[in-house]
C-alpha positions in Angstrom: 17.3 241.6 101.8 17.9 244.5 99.0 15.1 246.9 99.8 14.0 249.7 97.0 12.1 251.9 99.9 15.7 252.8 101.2 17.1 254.4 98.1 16.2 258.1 97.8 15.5 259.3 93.7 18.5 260.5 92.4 17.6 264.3 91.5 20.0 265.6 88.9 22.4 264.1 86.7 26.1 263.8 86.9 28.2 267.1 86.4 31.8 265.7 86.0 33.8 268.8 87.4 33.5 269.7 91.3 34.7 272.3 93.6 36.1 269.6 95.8 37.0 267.1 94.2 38.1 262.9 94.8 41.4 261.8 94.1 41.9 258.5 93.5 45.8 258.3 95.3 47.4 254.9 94.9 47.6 252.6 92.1 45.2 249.4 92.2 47.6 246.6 93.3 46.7 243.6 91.2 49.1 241.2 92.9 47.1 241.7 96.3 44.4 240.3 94.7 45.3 237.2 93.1 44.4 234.6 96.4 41.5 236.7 97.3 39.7 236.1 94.4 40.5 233.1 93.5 39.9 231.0 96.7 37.8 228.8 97.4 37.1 229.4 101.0 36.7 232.9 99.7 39.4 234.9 102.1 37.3 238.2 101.4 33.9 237.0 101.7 32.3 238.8 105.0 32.3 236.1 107.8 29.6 235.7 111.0 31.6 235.2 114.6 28.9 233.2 116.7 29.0 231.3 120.2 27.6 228.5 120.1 26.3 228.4 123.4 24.4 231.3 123.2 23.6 231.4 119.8 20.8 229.1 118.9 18.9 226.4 121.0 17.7 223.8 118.5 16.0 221.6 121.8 15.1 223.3 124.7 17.9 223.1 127.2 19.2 226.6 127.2 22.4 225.8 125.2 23.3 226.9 121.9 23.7 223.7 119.9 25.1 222.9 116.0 21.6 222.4 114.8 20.7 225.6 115.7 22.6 227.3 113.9 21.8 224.8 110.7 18.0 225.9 111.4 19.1 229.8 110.8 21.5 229.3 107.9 19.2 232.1 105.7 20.0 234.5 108.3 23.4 234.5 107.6 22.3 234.3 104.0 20.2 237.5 104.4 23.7 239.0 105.7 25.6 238.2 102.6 27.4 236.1 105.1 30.1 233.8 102.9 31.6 232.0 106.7 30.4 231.3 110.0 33.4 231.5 112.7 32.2 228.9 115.6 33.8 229.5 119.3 35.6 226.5 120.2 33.5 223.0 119.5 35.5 220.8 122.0 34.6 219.5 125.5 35.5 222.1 127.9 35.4 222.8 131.7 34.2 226.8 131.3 31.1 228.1 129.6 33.4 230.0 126.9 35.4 226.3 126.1 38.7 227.8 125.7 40.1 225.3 128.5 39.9 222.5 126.0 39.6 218.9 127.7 39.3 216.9 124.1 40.6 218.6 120.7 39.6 215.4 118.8 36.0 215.5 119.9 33.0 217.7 119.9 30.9 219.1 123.0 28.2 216.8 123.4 26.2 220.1 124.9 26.6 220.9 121.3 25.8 217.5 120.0 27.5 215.2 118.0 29.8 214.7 115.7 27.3 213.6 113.0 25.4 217.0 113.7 28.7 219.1 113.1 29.0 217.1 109.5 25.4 217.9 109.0 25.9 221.5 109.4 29.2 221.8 107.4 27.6 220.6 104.8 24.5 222.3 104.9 26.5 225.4 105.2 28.6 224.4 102.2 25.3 223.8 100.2 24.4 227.6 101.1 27.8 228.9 99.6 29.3 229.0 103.8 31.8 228.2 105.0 32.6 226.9 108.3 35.6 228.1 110.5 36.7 226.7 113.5 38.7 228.5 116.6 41.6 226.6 117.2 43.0 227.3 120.6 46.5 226.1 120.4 48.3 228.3 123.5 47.0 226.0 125.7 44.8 223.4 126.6 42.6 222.7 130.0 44.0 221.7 133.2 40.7 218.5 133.0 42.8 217.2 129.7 43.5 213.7 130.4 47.1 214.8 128.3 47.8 217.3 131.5 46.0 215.1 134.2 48.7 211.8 133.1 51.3 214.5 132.9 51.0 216.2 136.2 50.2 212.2 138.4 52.8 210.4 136.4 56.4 211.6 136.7 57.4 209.4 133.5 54.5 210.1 131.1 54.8 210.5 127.8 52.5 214.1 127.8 55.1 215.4 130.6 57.0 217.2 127.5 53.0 218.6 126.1 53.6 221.6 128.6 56.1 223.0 130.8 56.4 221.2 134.1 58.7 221.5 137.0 59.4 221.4 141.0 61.9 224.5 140.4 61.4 226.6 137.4 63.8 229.1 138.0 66.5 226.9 138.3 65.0 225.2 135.0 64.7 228.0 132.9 68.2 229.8 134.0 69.3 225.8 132.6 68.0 226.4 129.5 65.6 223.4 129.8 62.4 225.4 128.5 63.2 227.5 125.6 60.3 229.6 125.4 60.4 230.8 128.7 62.2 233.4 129.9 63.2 235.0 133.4 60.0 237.7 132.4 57.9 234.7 133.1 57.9 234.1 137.0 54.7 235.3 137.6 53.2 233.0 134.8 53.7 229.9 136.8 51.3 227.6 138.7 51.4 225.1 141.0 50.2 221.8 142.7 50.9 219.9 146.2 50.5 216.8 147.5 47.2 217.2 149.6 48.6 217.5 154.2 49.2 213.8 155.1 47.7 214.9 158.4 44.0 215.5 158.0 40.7 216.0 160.0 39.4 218.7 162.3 42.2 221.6 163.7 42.0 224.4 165.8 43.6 227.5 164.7 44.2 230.1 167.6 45.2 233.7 166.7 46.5 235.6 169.5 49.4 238.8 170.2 48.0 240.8 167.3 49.6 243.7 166.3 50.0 245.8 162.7 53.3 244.1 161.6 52.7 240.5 163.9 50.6 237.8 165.3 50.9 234.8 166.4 48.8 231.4 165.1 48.8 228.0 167.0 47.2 224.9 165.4 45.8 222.2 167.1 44.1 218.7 166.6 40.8 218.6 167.9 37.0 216.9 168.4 35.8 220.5 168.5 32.7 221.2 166.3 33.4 223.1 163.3 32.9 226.9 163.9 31.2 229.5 162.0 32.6 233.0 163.5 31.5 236.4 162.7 34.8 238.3 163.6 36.4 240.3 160.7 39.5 237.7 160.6 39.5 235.0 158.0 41.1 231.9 157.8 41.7 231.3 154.3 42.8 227.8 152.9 43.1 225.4 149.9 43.6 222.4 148.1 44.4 221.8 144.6 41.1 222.3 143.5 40.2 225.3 145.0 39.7 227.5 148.2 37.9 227.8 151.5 37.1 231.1 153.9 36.2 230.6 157.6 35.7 233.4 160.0 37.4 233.4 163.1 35.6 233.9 166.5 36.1 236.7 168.9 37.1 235.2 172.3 36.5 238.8 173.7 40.0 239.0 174.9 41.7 239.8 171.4 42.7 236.1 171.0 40.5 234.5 168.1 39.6 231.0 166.8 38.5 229.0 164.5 37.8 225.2 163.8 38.2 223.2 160.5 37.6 220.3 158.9 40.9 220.3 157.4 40.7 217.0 155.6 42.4 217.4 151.8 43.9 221.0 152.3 47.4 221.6 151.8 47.7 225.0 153.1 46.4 228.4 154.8 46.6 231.8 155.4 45.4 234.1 157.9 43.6 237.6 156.2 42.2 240.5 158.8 39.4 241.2 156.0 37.3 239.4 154.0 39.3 240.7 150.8 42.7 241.0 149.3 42.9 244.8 150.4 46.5 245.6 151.3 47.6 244.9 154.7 44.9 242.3 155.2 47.2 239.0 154.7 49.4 237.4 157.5 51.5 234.0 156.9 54.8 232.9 157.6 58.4 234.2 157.2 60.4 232.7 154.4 61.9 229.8 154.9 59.9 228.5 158.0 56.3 228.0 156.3 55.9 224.6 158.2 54.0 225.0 161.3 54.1 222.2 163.7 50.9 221.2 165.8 51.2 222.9 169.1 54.3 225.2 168.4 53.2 229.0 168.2 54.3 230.3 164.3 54.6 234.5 164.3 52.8 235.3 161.5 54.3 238.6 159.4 52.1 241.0 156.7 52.2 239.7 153.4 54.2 236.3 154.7 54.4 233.1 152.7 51.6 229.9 152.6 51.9 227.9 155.5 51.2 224.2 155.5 51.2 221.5 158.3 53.7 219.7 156.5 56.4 219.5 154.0 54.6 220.1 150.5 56.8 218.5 147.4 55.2 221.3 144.7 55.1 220.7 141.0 54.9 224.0 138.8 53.7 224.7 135.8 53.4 227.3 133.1 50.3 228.7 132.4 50.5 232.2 131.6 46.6 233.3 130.8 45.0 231.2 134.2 45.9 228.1 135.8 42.9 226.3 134.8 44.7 226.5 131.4 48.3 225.0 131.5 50.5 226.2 128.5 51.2 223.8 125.8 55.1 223.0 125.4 56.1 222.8 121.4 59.7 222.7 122.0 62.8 224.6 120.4 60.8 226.6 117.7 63.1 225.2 114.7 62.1 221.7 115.5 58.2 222.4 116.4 56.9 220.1 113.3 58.5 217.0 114.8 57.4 218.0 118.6 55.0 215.3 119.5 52.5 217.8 121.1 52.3 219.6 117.5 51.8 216.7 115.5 49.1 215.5 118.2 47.5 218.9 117.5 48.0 218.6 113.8 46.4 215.4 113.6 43.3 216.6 115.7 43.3 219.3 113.1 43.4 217.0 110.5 40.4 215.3 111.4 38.2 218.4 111.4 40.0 220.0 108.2 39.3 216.2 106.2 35.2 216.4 107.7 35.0 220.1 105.5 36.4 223.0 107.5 37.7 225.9 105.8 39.1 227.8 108.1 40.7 228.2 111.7 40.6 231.8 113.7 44.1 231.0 116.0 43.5 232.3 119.5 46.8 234.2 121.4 48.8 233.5 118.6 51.7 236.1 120.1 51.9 234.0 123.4 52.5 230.7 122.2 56.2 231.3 122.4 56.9 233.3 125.2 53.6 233.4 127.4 52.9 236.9 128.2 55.5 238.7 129.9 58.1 237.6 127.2 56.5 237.1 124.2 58.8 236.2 121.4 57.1 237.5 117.8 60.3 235.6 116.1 59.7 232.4 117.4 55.6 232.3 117.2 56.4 233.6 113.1 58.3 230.2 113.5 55.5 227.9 114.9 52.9 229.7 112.8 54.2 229.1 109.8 55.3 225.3 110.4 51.4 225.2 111.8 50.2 226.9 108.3 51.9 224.9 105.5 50.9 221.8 108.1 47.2 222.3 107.7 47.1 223.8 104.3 48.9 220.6 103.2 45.9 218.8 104.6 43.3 220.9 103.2 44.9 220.9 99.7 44.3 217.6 99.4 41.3 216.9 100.6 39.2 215.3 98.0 37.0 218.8 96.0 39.4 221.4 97.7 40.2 224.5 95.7 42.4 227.2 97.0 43.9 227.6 100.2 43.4 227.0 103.5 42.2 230.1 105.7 43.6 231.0 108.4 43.6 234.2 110.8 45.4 234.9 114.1 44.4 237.1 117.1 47.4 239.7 117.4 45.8 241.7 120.3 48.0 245.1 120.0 47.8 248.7 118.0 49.4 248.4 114.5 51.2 250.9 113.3 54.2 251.3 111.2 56.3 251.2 113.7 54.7 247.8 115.0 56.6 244.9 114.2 54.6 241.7 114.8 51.5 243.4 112.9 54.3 242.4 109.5 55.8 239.7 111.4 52.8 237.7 111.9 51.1 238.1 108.6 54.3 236.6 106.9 53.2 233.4 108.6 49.4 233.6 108.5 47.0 235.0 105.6 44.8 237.5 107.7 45.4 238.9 111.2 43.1 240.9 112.9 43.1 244.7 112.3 41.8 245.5 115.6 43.1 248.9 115.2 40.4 249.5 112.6 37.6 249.5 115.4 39.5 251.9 117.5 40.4 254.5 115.4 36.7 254.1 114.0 35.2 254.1 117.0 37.3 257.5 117.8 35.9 258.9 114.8 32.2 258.3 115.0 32.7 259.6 118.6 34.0 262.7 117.4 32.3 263.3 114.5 35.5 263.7 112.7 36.6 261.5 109.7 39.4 263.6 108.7 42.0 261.1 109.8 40.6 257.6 109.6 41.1 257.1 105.6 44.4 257.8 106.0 45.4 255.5 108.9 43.5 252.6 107.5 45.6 252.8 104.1 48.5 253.2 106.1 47.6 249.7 108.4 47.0 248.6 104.7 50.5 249.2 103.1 52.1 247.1 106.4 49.7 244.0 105.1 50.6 244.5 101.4 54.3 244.7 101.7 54.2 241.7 104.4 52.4 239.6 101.8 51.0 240.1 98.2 48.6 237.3 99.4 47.2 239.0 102.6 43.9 240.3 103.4 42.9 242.4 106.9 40.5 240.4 109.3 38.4 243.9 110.1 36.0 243.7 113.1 33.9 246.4 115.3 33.8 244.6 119.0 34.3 241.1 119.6 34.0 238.1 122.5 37.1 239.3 124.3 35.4 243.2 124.5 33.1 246.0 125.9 30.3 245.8 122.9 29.9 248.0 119.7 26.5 249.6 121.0 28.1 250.5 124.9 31.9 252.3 123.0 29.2 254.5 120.7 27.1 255.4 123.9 24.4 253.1 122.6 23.7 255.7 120.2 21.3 253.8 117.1 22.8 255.9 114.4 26.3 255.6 115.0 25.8 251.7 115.8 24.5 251.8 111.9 26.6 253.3 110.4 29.8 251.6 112.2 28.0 248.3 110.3 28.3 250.2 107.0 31.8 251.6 107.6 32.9 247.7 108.3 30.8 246.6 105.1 32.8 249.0 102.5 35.9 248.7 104.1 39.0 246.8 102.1 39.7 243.7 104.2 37.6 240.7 105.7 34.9 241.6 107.9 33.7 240.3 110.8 30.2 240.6 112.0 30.6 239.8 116.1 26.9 237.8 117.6 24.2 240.5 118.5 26.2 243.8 117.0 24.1 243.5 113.6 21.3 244.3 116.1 22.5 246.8 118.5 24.0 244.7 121.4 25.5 246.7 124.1 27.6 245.7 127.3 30.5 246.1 129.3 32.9 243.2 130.2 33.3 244.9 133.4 30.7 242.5 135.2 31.8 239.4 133.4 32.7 238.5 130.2 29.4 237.4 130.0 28.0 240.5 129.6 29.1 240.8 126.2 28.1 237.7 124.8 24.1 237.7 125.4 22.4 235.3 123.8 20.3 235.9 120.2 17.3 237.2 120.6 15.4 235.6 117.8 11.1 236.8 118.8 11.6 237.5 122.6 10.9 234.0 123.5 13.3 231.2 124.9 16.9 232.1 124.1 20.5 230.1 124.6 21.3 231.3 128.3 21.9 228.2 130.0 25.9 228.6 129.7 25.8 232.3 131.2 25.4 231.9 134.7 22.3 234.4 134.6 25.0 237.5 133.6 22.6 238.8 131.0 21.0 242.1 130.5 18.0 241.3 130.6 16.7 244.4 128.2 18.0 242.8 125.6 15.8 240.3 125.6 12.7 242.9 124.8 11.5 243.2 121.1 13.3 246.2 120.1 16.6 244.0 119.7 14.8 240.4 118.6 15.3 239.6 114.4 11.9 239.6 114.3 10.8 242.7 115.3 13.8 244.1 113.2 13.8 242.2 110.3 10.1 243.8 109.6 11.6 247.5 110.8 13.4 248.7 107.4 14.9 251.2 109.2 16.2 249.2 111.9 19.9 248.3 112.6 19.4 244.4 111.1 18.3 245.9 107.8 21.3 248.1 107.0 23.8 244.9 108.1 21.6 243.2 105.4 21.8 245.9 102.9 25.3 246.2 103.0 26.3 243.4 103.5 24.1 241.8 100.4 25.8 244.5 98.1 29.3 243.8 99.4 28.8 240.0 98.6 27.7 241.5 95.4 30.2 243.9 93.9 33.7 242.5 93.5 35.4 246.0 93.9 34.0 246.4 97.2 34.2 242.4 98.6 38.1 242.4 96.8 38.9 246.1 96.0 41.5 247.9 97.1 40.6 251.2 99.0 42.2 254.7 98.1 41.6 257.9 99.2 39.2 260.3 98.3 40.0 264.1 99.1 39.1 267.3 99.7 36.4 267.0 102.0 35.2 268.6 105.4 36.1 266.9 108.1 33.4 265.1 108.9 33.4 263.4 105.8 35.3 259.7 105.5 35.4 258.8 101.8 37.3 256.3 99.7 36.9 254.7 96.2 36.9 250.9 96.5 38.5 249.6 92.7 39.4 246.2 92.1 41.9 244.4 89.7 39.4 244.3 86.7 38.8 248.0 86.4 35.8 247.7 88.7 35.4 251.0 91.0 32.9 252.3 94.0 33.1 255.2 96.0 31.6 255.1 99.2 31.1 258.1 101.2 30.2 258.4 105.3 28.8 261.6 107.2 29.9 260.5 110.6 28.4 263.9 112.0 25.2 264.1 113.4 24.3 267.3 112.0 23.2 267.1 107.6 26.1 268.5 105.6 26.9 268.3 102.0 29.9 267.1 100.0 30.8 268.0 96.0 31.7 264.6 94.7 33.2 264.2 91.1 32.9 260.9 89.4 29.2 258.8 88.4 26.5 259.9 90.6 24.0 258.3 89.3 23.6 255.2 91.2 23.6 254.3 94.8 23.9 251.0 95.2 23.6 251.0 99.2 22.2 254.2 100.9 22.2 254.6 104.3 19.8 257.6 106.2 18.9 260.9 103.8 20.5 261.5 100.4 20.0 263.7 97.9 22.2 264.3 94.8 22.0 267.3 93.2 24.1 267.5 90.3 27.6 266.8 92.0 26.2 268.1 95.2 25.1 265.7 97.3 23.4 266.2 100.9 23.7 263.8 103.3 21.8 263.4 106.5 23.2 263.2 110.3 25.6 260.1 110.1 24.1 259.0 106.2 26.2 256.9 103.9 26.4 256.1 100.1 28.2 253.5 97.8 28.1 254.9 94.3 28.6 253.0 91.2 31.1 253.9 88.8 31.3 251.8 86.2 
């Protein structure tokens, strides 16, 4: 909420010469906003990334749910929040439900389909709208699509991904067009579970640093549990195993195994996948017969106990998550698996989404050794019109469909698929915003930042008179806004208010809008911590207990903030209410303003109706003051100390201003 005990009197009156002063550089470009403002789903309207697992519990069970976030729709409100950006709403194998099992079917976790409907509405009544992330690289390995593909050699969902018993042969053929000779590490695969099963012996003897020798039995032996540093490592389809070998005392070693349903094994001297610690077999003699002595050899190949037929398959991120197949990129629309896709998307689009966010959009084509930015232009474009065309005509539709793709890669001029992707999509992420603003609150140095967001902005512009910058601090995917600034309050703040008077789309990432911090290093986990909403019960069920726990204490609850008017909540709220506000800061254009010291970022935000702002940041720590020209005479959003004096105006240790003028 808009709160008067933040603004500081304003002590003189404008004087309309400085010794410094702001130069508007850059004409307002009128064409750039023509979609912006005129669209329904409202492309430049700040939007809320949540998890819904973790966000809000609505019954008790730990996990986030759809009616939880329904219950805290005047949060967002109290953000000036226009859309809500849902992690993926499908049934799933993972916590994090980007292994999709269903995509024409809702989590029950998250409840049903009837409580999604009930929440897109509810939103809609609000003025919110409701974005869903579409993950379209790949699907789950549990999808029945990929389960009938991989048992059934003549199933119809065999040409949904990339499947083969030799890919290199297949892809030197030609047969798979997105994937190149870049790729061979990007392939999975499956066996047949060993035709010979039950319990085995596995002797280890004539050890040396570049041999040794393993001899495999039958036996009625009881299963062993050693304590020697040697490991007998082995697996199935579904996973792995680790037993330790026992020390005979006379440098041979042992170990017996209920080998039922494994298809192969290695021998490791640690515990670990240090170098020098795994042993198998030579190429081209991996089948060890029961009874015959096999050398093993450092580094060697999986063994097995019998000839394994092996299916591959592409899967370039894990292979939990096999790659979806959408054919020869010119043909993609008729491709079976994208119109299967399509019409999953159609349902949700026709029940009142507004929006998809597009996961790995540059490694649909390509995977992610050889990732083809031609190609995925292609498919993203065919994908586009193909949902817009739905959205269009659903029944009360105005505008355009939004959509925004996660390009994970520095953009700079002389980065290609920054333009190449936003001539198929309207928004793509800027997620060189956050770094270079990161860099600059870090430093204390603002010197450089107007200047290369204007310059990330003139590759958007002269991609597409339509396009608007998706802007974001820290995200899902990594280390949190509150751990890069050192989890220093006052830069945390003020990286919210940079974000908030910013040209461009922004995106306010679960938990930064009250000082979230933590590193990805333990877990992804780590950096998706539940809401603390009054330092009671919260949505952890999903995480595995990979939490930090401080966050959990009052200081970062929405209670306890929401009465703190100095606290890191209120000045997302502040700015964000006044961005939703104004039009020339939620649609201006930004341009720079000059002639400043160095710690100084300032810009003028002016949008196509004559509209202007100029916002000014003091990202040092230390008070300094700035001669301004222009109307000083109203703040419309003040962040920390600032006092006007004429056109002198002193700002605290990382203070900020948005100043009418008009």
């Amino acid at each position: 909420m808009k709160r008067k005990s933040i603004f500081l009197p304003i002590l003189a009156a404008i004087i309309s010469i400085s010794l410094a002063s702001c130069n508007k550089t850059g004409p307002c470009n009128k064409n750039s906003q023509t979609l912006m403002e005129q669209n329904a789903a409202d492309f430049a309207g700040t939007c809320y990334q949540l998890l819904i697992y973790s966000f809000a519990d609505s019954n008790g069970d730990g996990i986030g749910d759809f009616k939880g976030i329904q219950n805290h729709l005047d949060y967002f409100e109290s953000l000036g929040v226009s859309s809500l950006w849902l992690s993926p709403i499908h049934p799933c194998g993972s916590y994090h439900a980007y292994d999709v099992h269903d995509y024409y079917s809702v989590n029950p976790a998250y409840g049903s389909e009837a409580d999604l409907k009930a929440l897109i509405d509810a939103a809609k009544a609000k003025g919110i709208g409701i974005y869903l992330d579409y993950v379209l690289n790949h699907s789950g390995k549990e999808h029945p699509w990929f389960l009938d593909a991989m048992a059934n050699p003549d199933s119809k969902y065999r040409d949904y991904y990339f499947i083969s018993s030799d890919p290199s042969a297949d892809v030197a053929a030609g047969k798979f067009t997105s994937i190149t000779a870049k790729n061979s590490g990007e392939w999975a695969r499956t066996g047949s579970a060993a035709p010979a099963s039950g319990k085995y012996r596995f002797t280890l003897s004539d050890i040396s640093d570049t041999s040794s020798v393993i001899t495999v039995t039958a036996t009625d032996e009881k299963v062993t549990e050693g304590t020697s540093s040697w490991n007998l490592y082995y697996w199935n389809n579904s996973g792995a195993a680790t037993s330790k070998f026992v020390d005979n005392g006379d440098s041979t070693f042992y170990a017996v195994v209920d080998f039922t349903g494994y298809v192969g094994f290695l021998v490791r001297k640690y515990p670990n996948w240090n170098t020098g610690s795994k042993f198998g077999a030579s190429p081209g003699n991996t089948v060890v017969s029961l009874g015959d002595p096999m050398t093993l050899v450092p580094n060697g190949e999986d063994i097995t106990l019998t000839d394994i037929d092996y299916l591959y398959y592409f899967s370039c991120f894990s292979y939990w998550m096999p790659d979806l197949n959408f054919g020869p990129v010119a043909e993609c629309e008729n491709n079976a698996c994208f119109k299967d896709l399509a019409a999953s998307a159609d349902k949700w689009i026709n029940m009142g989404v507004n929006g998809f966010r597009l996961d790995a959009v540059k490694h649909i084509y390509g995977g992610i050794a050889g990732w083809d930015n031609a190609s995925n232009k292609t498919f993203l474009e065919s994908w586009y019109k193909r949902c817009n065309a739905t959205y269009t005509a659903r029944k009360g539709s105005k505008g355009n469909f939004f959509m925004v793709g996660e390009v994970f890669n520095e953009y700079n001029d002389s980065y290609a698929p920054y333009s190449t992707y936003l001539n198929s999509l309207p928004s793509v992420f800027n997620f060189s915003f956050w770094w270079r603003l990161s860099e600059a609150l870090n430093n204390q140095n603002g010197s450089n930042f107007v200047s290369k967001v204007l310059a990330q902005e003139k590759i958007y512009t002269s991609s597409r008179s339509d396009g608007i910058a998706s802007l974001k601090l820290s995200n899902h995917d990594e280390d949190r806004t509150g751990e890069v600034l050192g989890k220093s309050t006052a830069k945390e703040k003020q990286a919210g208010a940079i974000l908030l008077t910013a040209q461009g789309k922004p995106f306010i990432y679960q938990g930064e809008e009250l000082g979230y911090y933590g590193s990805k290093a333990g877990g992804d986990e780590y950096v998706r911590t539940p809401i603390n909403w009054d330092g009671g019960a919260w949505a952890s069920a999903k995480l595995s207990g990979k939490i930090i726990s401080n966050l959990k204490g009052s200081a970062y609850s929405v209670a306890s903030q929401s009465a703190d008017q100095n606290s890191i909540l209120n000045v997302y709220r502040t700015f964000g209410k006044v961005r939703a506000k104004y039009p020339a800061l939620k649609h201006g254009v930004m341009s720079a303003c000059s002639g400043l010291a160095n710690n100084f970022a300032a810009w003028y935000m002016s949008d196509s109706d004559g509209n202007k702002m100029l916002v000014v940041h003091n990202l040092s720590s230390s008070e300094a003051t700035a001669t301004l020209s222009g109307d000083l005479s109203k703040i419309v959003a003040q962040l920390g100390s600032v006092s006007v004096n004429g056109n002198s105006v002193t700002f605290g240790g990382n203070s900020s201003a948005v100043f009418k003028q008009y």
